[in-house]
C-alpha positions in Angstrom: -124.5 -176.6 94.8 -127.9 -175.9 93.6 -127.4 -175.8 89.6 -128.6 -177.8 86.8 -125.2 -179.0 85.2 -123.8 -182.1 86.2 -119.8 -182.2 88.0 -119.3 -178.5 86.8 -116.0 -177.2 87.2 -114.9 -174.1 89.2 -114.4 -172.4 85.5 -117.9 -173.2 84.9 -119.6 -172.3 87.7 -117.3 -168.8 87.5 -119.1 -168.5 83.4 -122.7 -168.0 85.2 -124.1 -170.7 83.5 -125.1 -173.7 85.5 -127.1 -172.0 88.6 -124.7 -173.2 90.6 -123.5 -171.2 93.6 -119.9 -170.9 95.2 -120.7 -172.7 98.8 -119.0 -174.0 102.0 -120.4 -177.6 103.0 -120.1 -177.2 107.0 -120.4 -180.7 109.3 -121.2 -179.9 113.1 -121.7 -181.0 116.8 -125.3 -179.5 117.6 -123.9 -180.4 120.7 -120.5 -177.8 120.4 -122.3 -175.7 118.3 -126.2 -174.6 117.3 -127.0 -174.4 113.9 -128.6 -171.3 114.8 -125.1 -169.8 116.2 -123.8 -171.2 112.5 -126.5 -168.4 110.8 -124.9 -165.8 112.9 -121.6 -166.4 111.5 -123.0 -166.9 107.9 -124.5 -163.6 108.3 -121.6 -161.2 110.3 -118.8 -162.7 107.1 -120.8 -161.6 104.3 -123.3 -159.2 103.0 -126.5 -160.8 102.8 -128.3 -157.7 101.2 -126.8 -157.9 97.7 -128.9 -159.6 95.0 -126.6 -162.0 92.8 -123.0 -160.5 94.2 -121.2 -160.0 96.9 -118.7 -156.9 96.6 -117.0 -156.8 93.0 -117.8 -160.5 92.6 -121.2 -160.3 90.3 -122.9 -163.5 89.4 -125.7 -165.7 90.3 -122.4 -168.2 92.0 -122.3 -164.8 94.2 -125.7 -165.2 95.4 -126.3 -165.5 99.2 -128.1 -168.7 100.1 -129.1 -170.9 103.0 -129.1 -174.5 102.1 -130.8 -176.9 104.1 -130.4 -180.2 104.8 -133.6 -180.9 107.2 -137.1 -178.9 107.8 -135.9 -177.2 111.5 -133.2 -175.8 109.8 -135.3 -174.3 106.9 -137.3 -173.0 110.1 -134.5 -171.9 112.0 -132.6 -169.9 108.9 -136.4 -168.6 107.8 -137.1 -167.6 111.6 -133.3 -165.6 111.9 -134.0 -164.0 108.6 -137.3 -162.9 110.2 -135.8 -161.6 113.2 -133.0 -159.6 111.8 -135.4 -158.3 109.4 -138.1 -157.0 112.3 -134.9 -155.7 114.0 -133.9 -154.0 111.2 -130.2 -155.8 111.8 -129.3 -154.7 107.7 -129.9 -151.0 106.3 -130.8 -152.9 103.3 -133.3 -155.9 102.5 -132.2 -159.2 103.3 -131.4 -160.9 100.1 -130.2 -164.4 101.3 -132.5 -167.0 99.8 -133.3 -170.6 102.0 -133.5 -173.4 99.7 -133.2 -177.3 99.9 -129.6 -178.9 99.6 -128.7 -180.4 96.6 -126.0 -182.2 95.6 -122.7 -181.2 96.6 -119.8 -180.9 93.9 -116.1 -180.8 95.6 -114.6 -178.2 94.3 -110.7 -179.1 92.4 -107.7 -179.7 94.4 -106.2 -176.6 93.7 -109.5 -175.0 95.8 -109.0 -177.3 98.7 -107.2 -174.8 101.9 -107.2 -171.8 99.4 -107.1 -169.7 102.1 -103.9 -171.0 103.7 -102.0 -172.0 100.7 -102.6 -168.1 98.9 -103.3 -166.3 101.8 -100.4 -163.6 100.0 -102.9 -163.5 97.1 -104.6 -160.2 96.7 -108.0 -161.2 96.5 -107.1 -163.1 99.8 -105.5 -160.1 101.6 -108.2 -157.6 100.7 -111.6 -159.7 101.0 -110.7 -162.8 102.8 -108.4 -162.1 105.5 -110.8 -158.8 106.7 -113.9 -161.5 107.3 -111.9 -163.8 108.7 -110.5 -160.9 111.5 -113.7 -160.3 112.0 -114.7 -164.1 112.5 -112.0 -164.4 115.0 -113.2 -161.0 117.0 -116.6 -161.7 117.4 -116.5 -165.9 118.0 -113.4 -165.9 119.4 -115.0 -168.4 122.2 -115.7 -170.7 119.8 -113.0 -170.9 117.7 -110.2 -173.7 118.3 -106.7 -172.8 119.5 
């Protein structure tokens, strides 16, 4: 989401080129779950103070952004950022830009459950599976059996 090429592949959005940015498109229940509970998520699985990365992976795809489909959640992301800012929640400044949703390119079949079908991958034991320990650790309540 959010560059200026049209249906980019994964191969092109990995050259830098398009301004697109590597992204999860997430459908909820406000009624299950508050968007606002969402941000704290997005923010304890990544590191929002890089600029354009996030560890070895450098790139403007890396970038950490908020996209929002609706004005109260451009409040509500703009007002957490604020918070954890004032409560000095990061050692670092928070990098994570808030911007309005564009459209949404579906990434190839091959990208579809990466996660499960490589989880034996390197890349998948050494970044992925640590976030996703932590995910489970600190939301435990509201994750599904």
């Amino acid at each position: 989401m959010g560059g200026h090429v049209d249906d980019p592949s994964y191969k092109d959005v990995c050259g830098g080129d398009t301004g697109h940015v590597e992204v999860v498109r997430i459908t909820f229940d406000p009624d299950a779950i508050s968007y606002r509970e969402l941000l704290d998520v997005f923010f304890s699985v990544h590191d929002p103070t890089q600029l354009n990365r996030q560890g070895n992976d450098a790139g403007e795809q890396y970038r950490s952004v908020i996209f929002y489909t609706e004005e109260e959640q451009q409040r509500i992301a703009e007002d957490v950022i604020a918070e954890m800012t004032a409560g000095k929640e990061f050692s670092e400044p928070i990098m994570t830009a808030v911007e309005p949703a564009s459209k949404f390119y579906v990434a190839e079949s091959y990208h579809q459950n990466y996660f499960n079908e490589n989880s034996r991958q390197p890349y998948c034991m050494f970044v992925i599976s640590p976030k996703l320990a932590k995910l489970e650790q600190k939301f435990a309540e509201k994750l599904r059996a």
